[in-house]
N, C-alpha and C positions, 0 to 999 in steps of 0.2 A: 414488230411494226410492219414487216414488208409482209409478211398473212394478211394483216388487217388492210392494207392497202391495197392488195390482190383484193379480196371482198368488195373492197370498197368500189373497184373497180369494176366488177360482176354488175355490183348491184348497179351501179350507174349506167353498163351496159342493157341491163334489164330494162328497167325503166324506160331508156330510149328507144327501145326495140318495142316494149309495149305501146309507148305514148304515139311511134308509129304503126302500129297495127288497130291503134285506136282511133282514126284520123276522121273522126264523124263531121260530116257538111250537110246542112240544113236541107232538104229536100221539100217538104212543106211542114206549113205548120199553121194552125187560128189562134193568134193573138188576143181573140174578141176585144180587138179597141172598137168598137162601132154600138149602135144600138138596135134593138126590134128580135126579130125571129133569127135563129140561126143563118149563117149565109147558104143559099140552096148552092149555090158550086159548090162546096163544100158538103154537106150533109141532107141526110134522106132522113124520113122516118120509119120504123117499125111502127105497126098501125095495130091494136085487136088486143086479143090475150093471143101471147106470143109461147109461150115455154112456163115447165115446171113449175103448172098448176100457182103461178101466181096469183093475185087476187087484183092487179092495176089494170084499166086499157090505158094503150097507150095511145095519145094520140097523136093528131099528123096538124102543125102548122098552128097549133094551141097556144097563146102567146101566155095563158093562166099556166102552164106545163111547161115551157122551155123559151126562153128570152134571153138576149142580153144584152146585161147594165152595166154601168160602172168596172168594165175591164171583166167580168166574167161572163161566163156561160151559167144559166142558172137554169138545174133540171129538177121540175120543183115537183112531188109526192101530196097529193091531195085526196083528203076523205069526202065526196059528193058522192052522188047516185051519177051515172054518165056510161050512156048507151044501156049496157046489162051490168054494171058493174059500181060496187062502193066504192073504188079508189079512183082513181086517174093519174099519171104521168108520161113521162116520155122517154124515149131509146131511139140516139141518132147513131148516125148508122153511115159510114162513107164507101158502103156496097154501089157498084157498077159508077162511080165517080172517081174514087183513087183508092189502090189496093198499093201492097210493097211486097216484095221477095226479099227478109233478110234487112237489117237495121238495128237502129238504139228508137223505143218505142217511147214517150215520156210525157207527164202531163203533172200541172202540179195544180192539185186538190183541197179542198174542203168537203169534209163528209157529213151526210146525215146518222144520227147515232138515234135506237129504238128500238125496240122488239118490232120484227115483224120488218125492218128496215135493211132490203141489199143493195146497196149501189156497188157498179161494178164500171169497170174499163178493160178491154177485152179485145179480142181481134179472133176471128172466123177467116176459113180458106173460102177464097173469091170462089170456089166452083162447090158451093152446097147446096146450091139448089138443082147439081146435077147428078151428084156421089150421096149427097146426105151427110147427117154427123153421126157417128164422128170420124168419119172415113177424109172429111173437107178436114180434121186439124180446128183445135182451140188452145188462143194463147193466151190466160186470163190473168190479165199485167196486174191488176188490183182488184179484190173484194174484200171486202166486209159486211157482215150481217151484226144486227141486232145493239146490242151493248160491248160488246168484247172489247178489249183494247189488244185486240189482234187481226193482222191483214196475214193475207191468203195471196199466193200467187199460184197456179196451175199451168202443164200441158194435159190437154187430154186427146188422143188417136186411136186408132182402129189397129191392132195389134192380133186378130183373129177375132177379138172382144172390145169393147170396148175399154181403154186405158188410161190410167193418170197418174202423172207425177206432181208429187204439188211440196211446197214448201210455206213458214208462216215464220210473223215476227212480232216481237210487240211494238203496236202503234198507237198515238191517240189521235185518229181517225177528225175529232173536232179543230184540230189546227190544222194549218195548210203544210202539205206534204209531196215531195217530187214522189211520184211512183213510176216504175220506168222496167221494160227490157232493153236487155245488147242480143240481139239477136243474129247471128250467123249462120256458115253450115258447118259449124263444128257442135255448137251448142247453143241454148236460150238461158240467158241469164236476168235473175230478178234484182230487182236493185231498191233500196226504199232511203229515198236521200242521198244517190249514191255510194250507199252501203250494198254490197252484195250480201242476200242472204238463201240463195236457192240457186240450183242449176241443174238442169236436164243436157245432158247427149243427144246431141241428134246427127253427131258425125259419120258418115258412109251410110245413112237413114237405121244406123242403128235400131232396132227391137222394132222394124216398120214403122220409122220415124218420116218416110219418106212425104209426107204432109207437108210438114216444116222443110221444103224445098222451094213451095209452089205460091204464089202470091196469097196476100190474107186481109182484111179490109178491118176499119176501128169500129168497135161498138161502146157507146159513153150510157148508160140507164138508170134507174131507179128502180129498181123492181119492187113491191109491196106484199109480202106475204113469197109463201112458195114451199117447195119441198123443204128447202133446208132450213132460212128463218123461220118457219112457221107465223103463224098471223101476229098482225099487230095486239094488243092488248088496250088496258084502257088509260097505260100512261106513257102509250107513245102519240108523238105531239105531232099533228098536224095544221097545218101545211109544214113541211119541212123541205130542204133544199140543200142538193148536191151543188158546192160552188167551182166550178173551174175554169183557174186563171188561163190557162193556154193547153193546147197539146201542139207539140209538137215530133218529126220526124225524122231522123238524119238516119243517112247511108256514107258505108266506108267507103271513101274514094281514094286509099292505098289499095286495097286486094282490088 
């Protein structure tokens, strides 16, 4: 009896010492209670064909691409002809408006499912348009491609080469789902509902972890096509639509 009470006593000390090291407070967050285009205090767009050879432009301030209704953000994937391109959609972007150094990352989701379909939630180091990638640090809090009923989390940095650690889970992507990092300077943890199911070191900048020191801003997208889903086919459905209730932001204010 008195083992198991000594245990019992551990663990309860545990607990308390974790639930204080865990002491997250709100820093910001979009709720999307309102209606129309995203709030610009809050969000920028990625404008063009951005990155790996996807097949979308994205556009800036498109109310057919990126609205919202009804308590979400809606970042909607469309098959038209638009500028030089067959697709269209949007990638908001909170570059030079608010970045974080270190945090719990979180956003709770609805996903588009298809061939040829990536929506992603993401965070880049505030200083890439001065270093480049992947030397600026990527923290890719959710992805999913295609059909899978598996999500993706990743770091990727500049380690002589470029590097990544990445971990996966099974998900079904079509219900709404928290996806989230705790992000410190000890480590970046991936979370899918509160489940921990990935983690990376990045403690003393570890293996030139040194990235994940330096502030990093959110990226929310659609991408359509690319290196890695490869293109849509003929039974993925368009218009389709990334739904998200909130993202929001907390920092530890113990350490």
């Amino acid at each position: 009896m008195k083992i198991k009470i000594t245990w019992f006593i551990l663990l309860l000390l545990f607990c308390l010492i974790e639930s204080k090291a865990q002491n997250w407070t709100l820093v910001w967050s979009d709720e999307f209670n309102y209606s129309g285009l995203p709030d610009t205090l809050k969000w920028g767009n990625e404008v063009g064909f951005i990155r790996n050879n996807e097949l979308q432009y994205y556009t800036k301030k498109r109310i057919e691409n990126s609205r919202v209704e009804n308590g979400n953000l809606m970042i909607i994937g469309k098959k038209e002809s638009y500028k030089t391109a067959k697709y269209s959609s949007a990638s908001l972007v909170t570059v030079n408006k608010h970045n974080w150094t270190y945090g719990k990352i979180d956003a709770r989701m609805k996903l588009p499912t298809g061939q040829g379909m990536w929506p992603a939630f993401w965070m880049l180091g505030q200083n890439r348009t001065k270093i480049g990638w992947p030397k600026c640090g990527e923290i890719d809090i959710m992805e999913h491609i295609n059909n899978e009923n598996i999500l993706y989390g990743t770091l990727h940095w500049h380690n002589k080469e470029h590097t990544s650690s990445g971990g996966k889970t099974p998900c079904n992507v079509s219900q709404y789902h928290n996806y989230s990092v705790e992000w410190d300077k000890d480590a970046v943890k991936w979370f899918l509902d509160g489940k921990k199911y990935w983690e990376v070191s990045i403690k003393d900048s570890i293996n030139s972890t040194e990235e994940f020191h330096k502030p990093h801003y959110i990226i929310l997208n659609l991408a359509i096509g690319g290196d890695w889903p490869k293109s849509p086919d003929s039974l993925t459905i368009f218009p389709d639509t990334m739904f998200v209730d909130y993202v929001r932001v907390y920092q530890n204010k113990t350490k």
